[in-house]
MDAnalysis code that builds the backbone (N, CA, C; Angstrom):
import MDAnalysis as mda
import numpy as np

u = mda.Universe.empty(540, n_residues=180, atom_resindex=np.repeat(np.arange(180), 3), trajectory=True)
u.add_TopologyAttr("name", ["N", "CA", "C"] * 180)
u.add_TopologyAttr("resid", np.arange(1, 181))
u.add_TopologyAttr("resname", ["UNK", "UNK", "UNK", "UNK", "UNK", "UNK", "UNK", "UNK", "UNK", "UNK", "UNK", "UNK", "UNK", "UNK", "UNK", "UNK", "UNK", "UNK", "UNK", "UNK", "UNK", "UNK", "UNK", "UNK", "UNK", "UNK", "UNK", "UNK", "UNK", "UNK", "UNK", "UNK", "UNK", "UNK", "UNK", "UNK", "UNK", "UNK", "UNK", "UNK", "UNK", "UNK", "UNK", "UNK", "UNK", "UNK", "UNK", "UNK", "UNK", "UNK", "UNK", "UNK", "UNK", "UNK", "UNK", "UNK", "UNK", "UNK", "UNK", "UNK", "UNK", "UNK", "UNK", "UNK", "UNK", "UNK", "UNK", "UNK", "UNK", "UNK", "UNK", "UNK", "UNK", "UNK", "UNK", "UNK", "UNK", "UNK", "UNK", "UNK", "UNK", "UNK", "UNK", "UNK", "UNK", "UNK", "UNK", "UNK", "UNK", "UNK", "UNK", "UNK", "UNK", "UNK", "UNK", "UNK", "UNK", "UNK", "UNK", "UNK", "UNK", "UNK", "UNK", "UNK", "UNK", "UNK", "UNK", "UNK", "UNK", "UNK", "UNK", "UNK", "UNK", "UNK", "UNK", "UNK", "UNK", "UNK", "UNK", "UNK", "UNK", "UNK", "UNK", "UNK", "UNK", "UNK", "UNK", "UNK", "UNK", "UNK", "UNK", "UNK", "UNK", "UNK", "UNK", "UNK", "UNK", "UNK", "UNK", "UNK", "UNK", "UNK", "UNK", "UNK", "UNK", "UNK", "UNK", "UNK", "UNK", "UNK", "UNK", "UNK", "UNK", "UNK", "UNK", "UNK", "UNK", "UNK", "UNK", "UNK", "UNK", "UNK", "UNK", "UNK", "UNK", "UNK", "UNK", "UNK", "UNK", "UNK", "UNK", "UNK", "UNK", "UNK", "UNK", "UNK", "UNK", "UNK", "UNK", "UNK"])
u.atoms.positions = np.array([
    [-40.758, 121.582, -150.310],
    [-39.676, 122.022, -151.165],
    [-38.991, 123.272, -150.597],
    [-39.857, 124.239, -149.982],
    [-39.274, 125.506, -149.436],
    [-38.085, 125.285, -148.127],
    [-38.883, 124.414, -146.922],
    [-38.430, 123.832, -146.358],
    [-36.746, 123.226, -146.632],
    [-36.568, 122.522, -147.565],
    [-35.971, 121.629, -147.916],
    [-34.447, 122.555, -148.339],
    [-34.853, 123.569, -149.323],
    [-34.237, 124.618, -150.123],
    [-33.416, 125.279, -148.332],
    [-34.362, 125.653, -147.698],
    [-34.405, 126.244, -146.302],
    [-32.678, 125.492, -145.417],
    [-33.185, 124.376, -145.689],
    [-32.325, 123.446, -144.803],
    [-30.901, 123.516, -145.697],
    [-30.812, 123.340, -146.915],
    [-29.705, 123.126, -148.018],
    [-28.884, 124.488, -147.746],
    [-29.499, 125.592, -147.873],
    [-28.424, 126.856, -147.565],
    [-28.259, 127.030, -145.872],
    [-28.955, 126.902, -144.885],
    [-28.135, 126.373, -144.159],
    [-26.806, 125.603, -143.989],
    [-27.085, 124.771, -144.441],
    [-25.829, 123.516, -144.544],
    [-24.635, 124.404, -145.215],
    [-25.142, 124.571, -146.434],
    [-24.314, 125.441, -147.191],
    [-23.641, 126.556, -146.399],
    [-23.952, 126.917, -145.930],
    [-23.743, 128.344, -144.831],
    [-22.461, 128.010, -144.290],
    [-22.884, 126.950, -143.286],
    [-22.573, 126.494, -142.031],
    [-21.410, 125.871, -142.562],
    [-21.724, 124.993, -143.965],
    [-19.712, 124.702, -144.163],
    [-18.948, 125.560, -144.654],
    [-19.113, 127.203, -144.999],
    [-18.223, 127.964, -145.390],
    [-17.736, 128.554, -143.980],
    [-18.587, 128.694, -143.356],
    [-18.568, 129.930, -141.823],
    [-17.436, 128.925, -141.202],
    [-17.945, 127.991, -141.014],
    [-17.381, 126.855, -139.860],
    [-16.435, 126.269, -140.339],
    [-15.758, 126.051, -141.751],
    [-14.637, 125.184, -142.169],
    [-15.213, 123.684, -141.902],
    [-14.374, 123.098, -143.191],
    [-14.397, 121.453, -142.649],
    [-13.338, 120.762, -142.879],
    [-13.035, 119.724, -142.814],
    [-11.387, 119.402, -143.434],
    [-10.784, 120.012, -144.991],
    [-12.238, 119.827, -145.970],
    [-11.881, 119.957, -146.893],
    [-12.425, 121.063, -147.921],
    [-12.448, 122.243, -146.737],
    [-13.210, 123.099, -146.786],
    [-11.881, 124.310, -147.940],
    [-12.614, 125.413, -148.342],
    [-11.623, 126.221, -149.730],
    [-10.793, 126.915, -148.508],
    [-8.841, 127.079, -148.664],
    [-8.109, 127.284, -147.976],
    [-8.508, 128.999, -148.911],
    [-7.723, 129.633, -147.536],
    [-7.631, 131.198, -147.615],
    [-7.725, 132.293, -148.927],
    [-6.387, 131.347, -149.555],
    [-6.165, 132.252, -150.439],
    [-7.143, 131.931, -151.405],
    [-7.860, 130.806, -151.852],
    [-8.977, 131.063, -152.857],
    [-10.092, 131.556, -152.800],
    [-10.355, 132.177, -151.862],
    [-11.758, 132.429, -151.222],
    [-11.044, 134.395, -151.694],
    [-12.592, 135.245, -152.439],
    [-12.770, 136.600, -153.242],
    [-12.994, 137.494, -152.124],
    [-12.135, 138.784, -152.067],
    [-12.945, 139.327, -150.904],
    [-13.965, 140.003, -151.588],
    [-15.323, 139.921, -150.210],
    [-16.369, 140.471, -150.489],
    [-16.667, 142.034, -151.649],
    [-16.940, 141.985, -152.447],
    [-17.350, 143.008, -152.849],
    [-17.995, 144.217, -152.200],
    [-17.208, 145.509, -152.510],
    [-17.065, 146.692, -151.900],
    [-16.427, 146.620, -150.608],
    [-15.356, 145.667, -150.573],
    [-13.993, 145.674, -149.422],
    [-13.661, 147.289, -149.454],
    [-12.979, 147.329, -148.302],
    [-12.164, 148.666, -148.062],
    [-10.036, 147.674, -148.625],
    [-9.841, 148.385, -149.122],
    [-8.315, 147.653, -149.059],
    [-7.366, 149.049, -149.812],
    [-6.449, 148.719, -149.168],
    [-4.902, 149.316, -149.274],
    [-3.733, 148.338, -149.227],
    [-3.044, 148.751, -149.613],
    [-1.334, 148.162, -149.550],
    [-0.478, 149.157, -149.111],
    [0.559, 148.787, -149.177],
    [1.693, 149.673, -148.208],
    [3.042, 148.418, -148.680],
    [4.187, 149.153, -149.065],
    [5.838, 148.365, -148.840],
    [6.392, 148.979, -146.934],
    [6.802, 147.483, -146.793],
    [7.334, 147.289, -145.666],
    [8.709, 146.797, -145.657],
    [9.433, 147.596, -145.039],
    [11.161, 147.309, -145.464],
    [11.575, 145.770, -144.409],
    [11.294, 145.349, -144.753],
    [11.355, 143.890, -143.717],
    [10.899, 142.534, -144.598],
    [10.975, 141.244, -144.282],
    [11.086, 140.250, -144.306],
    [9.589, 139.550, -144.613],
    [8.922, 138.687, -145.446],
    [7.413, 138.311, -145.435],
    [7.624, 137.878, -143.933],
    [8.512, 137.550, -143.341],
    [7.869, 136.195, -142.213],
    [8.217, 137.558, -141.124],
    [8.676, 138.005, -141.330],
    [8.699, 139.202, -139.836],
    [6.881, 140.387, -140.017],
    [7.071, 140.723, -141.398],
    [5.784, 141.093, -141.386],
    [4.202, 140.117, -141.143],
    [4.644, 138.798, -141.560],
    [3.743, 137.932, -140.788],
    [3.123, 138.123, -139.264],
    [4.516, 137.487, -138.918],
    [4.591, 138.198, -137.448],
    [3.954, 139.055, -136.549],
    [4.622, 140.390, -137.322],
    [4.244, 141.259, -136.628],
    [2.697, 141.849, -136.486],
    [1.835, 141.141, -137.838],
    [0.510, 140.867, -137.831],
    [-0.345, 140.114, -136.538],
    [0.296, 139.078, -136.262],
    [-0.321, 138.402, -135.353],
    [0.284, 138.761, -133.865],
    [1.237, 139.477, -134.089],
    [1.413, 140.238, -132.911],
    [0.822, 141.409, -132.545],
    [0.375, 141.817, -133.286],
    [-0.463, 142.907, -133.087],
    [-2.046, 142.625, -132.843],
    [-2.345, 141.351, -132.854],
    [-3.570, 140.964, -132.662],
    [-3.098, 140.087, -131.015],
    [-1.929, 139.620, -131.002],
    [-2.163, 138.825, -129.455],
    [-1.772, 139.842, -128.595],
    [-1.390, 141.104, -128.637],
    [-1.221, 142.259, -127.827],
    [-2.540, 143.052, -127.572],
    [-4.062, 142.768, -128.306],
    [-5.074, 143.375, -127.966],
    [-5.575, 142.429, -127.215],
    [-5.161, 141.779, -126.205],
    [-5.897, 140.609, -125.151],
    [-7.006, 140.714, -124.892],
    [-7.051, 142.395, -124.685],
    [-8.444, 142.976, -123.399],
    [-9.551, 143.247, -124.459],
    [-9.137, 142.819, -125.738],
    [-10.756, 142.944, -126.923],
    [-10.680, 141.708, -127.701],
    [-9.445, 140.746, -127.870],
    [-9.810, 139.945, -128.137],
    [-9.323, 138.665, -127.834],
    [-10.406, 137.322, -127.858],
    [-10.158, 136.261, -127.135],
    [-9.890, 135.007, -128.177],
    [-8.958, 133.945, -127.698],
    [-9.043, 133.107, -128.680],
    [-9.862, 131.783, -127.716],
    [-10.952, 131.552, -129.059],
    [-12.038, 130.657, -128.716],
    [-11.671, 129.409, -128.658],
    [-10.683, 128.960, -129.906],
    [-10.464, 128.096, -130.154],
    [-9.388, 127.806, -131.128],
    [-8.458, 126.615, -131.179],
    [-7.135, 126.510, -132.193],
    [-7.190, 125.513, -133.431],
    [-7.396, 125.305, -134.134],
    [-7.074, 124.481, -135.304],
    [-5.136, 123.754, -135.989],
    [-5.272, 123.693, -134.944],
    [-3.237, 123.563, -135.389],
    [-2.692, 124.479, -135.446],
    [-1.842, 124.806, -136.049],
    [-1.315, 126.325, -136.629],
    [-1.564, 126.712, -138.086],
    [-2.794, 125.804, -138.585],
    [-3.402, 126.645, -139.558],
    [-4.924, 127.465, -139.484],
    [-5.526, 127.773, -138.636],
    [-6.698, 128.388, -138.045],
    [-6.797, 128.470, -136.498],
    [-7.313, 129.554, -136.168],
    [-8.294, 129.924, -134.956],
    [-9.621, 130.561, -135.036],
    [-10.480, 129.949, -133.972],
    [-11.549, 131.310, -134.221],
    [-11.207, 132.047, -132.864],
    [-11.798, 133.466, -133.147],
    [-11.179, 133.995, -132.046],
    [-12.752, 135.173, -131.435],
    [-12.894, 135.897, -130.499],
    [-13.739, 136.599, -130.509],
    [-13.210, 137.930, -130.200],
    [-13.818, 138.950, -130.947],
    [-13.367, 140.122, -130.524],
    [-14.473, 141.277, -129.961],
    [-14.334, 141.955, -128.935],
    [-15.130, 142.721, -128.502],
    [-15.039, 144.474, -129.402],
    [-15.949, 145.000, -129.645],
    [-15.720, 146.170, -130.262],
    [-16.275, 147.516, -129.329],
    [-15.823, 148.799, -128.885],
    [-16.378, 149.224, -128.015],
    [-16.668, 150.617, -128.456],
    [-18.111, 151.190, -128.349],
    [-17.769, 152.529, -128.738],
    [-18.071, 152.548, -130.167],
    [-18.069, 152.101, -130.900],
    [-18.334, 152.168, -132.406],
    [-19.453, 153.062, -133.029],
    [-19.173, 153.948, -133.630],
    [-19.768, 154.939, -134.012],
    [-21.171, 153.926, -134.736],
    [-22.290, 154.792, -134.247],
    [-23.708, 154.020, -134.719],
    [-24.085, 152.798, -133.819],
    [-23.623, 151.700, -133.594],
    [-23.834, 150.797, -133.253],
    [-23.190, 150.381, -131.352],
    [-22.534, 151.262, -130.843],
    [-22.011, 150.861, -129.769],
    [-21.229, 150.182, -129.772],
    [-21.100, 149.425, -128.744],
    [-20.357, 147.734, -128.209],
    [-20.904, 146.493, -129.368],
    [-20.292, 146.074, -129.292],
    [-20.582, 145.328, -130.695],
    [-19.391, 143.787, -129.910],
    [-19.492, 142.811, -130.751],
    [-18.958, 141.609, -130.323],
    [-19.433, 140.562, -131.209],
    [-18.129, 140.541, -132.176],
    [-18.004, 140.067, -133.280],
    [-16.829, 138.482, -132.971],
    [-17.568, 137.278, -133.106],
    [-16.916, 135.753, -134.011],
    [-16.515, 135.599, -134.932],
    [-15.079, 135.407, -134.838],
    [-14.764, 135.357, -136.135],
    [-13.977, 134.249, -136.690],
    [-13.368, 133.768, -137.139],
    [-12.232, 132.675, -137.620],
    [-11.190, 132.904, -138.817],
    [-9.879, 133.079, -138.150],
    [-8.339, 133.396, -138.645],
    [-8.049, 131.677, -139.584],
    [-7.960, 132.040, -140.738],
    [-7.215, 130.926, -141.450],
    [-5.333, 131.606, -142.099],
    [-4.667, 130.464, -141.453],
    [-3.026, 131.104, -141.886],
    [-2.661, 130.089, -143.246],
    [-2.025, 130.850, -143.880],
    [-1.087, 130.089, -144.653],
    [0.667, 131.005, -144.381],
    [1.027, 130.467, -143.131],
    [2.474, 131.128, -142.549],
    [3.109, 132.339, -143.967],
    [3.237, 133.405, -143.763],
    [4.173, 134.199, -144.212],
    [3.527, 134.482, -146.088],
    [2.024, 134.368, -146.206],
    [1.775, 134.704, -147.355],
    [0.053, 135.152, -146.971],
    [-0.299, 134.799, -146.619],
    [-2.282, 135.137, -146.200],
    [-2.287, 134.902, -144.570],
    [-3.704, 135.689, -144.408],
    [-4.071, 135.493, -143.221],
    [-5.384, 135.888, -143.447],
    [-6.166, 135.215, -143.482],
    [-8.000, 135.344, -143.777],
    [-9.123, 135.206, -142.296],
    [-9.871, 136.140, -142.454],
    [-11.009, 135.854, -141.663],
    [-11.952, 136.061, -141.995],
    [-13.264, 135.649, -141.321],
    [-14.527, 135.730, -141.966],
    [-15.209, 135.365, -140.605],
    [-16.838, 136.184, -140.425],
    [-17.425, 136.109, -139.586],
    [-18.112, 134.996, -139.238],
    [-18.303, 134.097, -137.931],
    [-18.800, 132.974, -137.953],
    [-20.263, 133.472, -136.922],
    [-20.090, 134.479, -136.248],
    [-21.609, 134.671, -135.834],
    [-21.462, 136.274, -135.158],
    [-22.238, 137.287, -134.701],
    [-22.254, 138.339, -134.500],
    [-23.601, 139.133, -134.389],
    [-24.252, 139.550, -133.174],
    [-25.455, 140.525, -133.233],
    [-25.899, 141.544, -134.471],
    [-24.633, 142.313, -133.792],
    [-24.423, 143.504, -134.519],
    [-23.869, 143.415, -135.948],
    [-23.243, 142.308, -136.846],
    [-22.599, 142.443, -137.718],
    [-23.163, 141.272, -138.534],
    [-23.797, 141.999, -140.400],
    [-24.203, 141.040, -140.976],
    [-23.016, 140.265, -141.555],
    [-21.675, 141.197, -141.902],
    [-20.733, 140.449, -142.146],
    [-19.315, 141.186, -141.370],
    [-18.251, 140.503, -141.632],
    [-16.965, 141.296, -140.728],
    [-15.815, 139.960, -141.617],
    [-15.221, 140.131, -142.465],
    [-14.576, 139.169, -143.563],
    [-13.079, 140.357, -143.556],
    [-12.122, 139.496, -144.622],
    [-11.118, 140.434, -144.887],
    [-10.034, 139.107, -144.819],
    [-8.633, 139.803, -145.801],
    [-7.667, 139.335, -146.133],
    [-6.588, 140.196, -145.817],
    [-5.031, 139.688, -144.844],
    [-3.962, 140.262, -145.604],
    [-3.053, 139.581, -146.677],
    [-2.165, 139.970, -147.429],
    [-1.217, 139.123, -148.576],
    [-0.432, 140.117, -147.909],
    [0.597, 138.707, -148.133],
    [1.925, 139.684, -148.016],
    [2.623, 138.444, -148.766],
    [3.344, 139.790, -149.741],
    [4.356, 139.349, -150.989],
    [5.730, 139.657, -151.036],
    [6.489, 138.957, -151.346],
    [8.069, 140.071, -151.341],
    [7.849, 140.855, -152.208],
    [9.081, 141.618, -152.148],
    [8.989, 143.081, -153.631],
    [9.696, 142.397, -154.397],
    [9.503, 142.739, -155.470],
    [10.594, 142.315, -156.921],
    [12.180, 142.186, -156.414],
    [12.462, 143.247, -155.729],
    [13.843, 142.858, -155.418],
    [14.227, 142.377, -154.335],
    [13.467, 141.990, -153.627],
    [13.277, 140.840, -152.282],
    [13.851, 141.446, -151.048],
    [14.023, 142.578, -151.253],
    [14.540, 143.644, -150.051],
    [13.203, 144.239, -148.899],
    [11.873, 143.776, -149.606],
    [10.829, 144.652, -149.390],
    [9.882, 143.232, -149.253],
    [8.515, 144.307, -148.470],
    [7.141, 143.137, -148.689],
    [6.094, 143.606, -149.011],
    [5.750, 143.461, -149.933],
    [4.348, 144.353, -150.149],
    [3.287, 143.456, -149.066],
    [2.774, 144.392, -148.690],
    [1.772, 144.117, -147.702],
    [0.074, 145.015, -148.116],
    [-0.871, 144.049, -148.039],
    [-2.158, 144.240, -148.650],
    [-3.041, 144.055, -147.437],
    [-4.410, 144.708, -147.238],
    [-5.331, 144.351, -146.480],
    [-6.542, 144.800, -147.056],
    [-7.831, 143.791, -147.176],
    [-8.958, 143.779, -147.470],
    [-9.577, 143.570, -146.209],
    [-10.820, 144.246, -146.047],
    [-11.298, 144.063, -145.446],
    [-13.297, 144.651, -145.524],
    [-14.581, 143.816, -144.963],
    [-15.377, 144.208, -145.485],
    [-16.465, 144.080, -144.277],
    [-17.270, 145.264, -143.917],
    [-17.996, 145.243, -142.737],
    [-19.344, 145.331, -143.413],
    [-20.181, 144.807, -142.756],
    [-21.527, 145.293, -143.003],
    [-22.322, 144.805, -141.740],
    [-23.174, 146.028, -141.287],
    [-24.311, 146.390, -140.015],
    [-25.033, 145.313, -140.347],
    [-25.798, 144.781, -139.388],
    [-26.987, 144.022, -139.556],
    [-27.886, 145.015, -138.588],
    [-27.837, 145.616, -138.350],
    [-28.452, 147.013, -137.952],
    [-28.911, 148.354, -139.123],
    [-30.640, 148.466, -139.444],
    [-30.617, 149.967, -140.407],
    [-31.006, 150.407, -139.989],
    [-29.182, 151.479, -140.457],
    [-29.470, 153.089, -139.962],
    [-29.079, 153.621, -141.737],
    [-29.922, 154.744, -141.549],
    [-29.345, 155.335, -142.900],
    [-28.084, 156.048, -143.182],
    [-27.399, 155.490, -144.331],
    [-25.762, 155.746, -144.773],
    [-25.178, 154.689, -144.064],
    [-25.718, 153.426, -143.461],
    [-24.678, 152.914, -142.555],
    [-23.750, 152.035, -143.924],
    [-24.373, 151.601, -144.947],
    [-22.906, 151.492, -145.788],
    [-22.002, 152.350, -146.394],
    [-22.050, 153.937, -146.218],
    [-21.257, 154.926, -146.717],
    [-20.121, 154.838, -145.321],
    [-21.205, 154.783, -144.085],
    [-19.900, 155.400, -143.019],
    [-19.341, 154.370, -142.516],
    [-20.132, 152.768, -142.168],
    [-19.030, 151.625, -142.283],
    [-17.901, 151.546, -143.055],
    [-18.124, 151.642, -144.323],
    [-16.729, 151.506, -145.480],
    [-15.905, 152.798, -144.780],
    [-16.603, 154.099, -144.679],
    [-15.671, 155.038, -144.218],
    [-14.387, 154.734, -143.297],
    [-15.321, 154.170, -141.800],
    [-14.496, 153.575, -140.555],
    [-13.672, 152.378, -140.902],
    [-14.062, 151.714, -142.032],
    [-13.558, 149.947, -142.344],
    [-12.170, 150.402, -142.916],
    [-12.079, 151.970, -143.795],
    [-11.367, 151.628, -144.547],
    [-10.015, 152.880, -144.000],
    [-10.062, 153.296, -142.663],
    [-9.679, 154.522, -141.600],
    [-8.799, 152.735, -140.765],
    [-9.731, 151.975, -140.433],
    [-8.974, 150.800, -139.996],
    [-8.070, 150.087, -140.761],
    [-8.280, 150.176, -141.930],
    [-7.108, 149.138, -142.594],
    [-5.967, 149.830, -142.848],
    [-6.126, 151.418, -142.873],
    [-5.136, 152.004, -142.941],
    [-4.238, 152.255, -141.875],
    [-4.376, 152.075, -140.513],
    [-4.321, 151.822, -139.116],
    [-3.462, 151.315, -139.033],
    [-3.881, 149.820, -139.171],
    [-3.678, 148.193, -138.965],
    [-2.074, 148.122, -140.130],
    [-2.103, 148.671, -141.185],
    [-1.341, 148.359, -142.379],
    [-0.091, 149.704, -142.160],
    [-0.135, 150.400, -141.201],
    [0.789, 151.636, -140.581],
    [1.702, 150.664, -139.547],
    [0.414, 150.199, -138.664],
    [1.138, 149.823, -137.417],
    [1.935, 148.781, -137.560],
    [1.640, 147.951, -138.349],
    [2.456, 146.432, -138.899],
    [3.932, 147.087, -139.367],
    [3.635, 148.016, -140.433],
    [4.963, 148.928, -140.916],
    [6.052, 149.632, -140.202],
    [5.089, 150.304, -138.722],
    [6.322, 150.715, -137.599],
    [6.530, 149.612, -136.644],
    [6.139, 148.875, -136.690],
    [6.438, 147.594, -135.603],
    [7.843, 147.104, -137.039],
    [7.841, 146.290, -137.375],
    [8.476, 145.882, -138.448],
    [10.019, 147.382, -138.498],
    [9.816, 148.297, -138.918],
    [10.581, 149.143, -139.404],
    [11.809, 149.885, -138.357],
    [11.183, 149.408, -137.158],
    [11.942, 150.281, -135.874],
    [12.882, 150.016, -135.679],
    [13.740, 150.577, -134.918],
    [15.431, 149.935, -135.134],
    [15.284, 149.353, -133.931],
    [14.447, 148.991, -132.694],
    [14.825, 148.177, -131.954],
    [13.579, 146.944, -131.881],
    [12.905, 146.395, -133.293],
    [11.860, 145.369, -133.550],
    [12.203, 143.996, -133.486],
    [11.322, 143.684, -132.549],
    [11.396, 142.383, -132.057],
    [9.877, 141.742, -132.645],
    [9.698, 140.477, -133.671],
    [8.671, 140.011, -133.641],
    [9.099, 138.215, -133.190],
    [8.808, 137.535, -132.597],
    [8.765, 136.073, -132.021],
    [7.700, 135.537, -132.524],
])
């Protein structure tokens, strides 16, 4: 019976991590409890701030790799982490689910160093459709104990989303922005 129980959350595991055809799309899936998240208005377009999201991820080449494509609604991709306070070099699997110009979800599919590495952006127009509200969740946890490592992960997790949710805003905002 233990065995058995053993094998069932496996399975279970393995079809959330891994996707299947008919696996829960982006936006219904909760971010993890005790996410780091912020928002920010971005004077631009949902589909340019889309954009400029995934442009800012295919411009880090030299940390991260794409493993693999799912159409143009998923990738998994791998990213190298270097230097990371506590833990070093680190090298985190992960998998990007899109729904074009409204979510962009990932969630960890395997990792040494990392028991989890999950997170969401939304991006919404503003009420007066001039604007985009732009959101990012995001949720780390060590598979490494050190003590405080969930005070100073959330610390660094949530120093990154504020980063990530700047840089999307001056890419987007510049008077000479190009996103393709």
């Amino acid at each position: 019976m233990i065995r058995l129980n053993k094998v069932v959350s496996i399975a279970v595991a393995g079809y959330f991590l891994l996707g299947s055809p008919g696996s829960v799309q982006a936006e219904e899936r909760e971010p993890a409890k005790g996410s780091s998240f912020s928002q920010i208005v971005v004077n631009a377009k949902p589909e340019d701030v889309y954009k400029a999201i995934i442009k800012l991820r295919d411009e880090s080449k030299d940390s991260v790799k794409e493993l693999s494509r799912e159409g143009q609604h998923a990738c998994v991709l791998e990213e190298t982490f270097d230097n990371l306070p506590i833990i070093g070099d680190a090298k985190c699997v992960y998998k990007e689910v899109y729904v074009p110009y409204r979510t962009i979800e990932y969630y960890m599919v395997r990792s040494e160093k990392f028991r989890a590495f999950e997170g969401r952006w939304q991006i919404a127009p503003s009420a007066t459709g001039e604007a985009t509200n732009l959101s990012l969740s995001s949720y780390v946890d060590l598979a490494i104990p050190v003590p405080f490592a969930k005070q100073l992960t959330k610390l660094q997790t949530m120093k990154g989303v504020k980063k990530r949710l700047k840089d999307v805003k001056t890419i987007c905002e510049s008077p000479n922005h190009s996103v393709k």
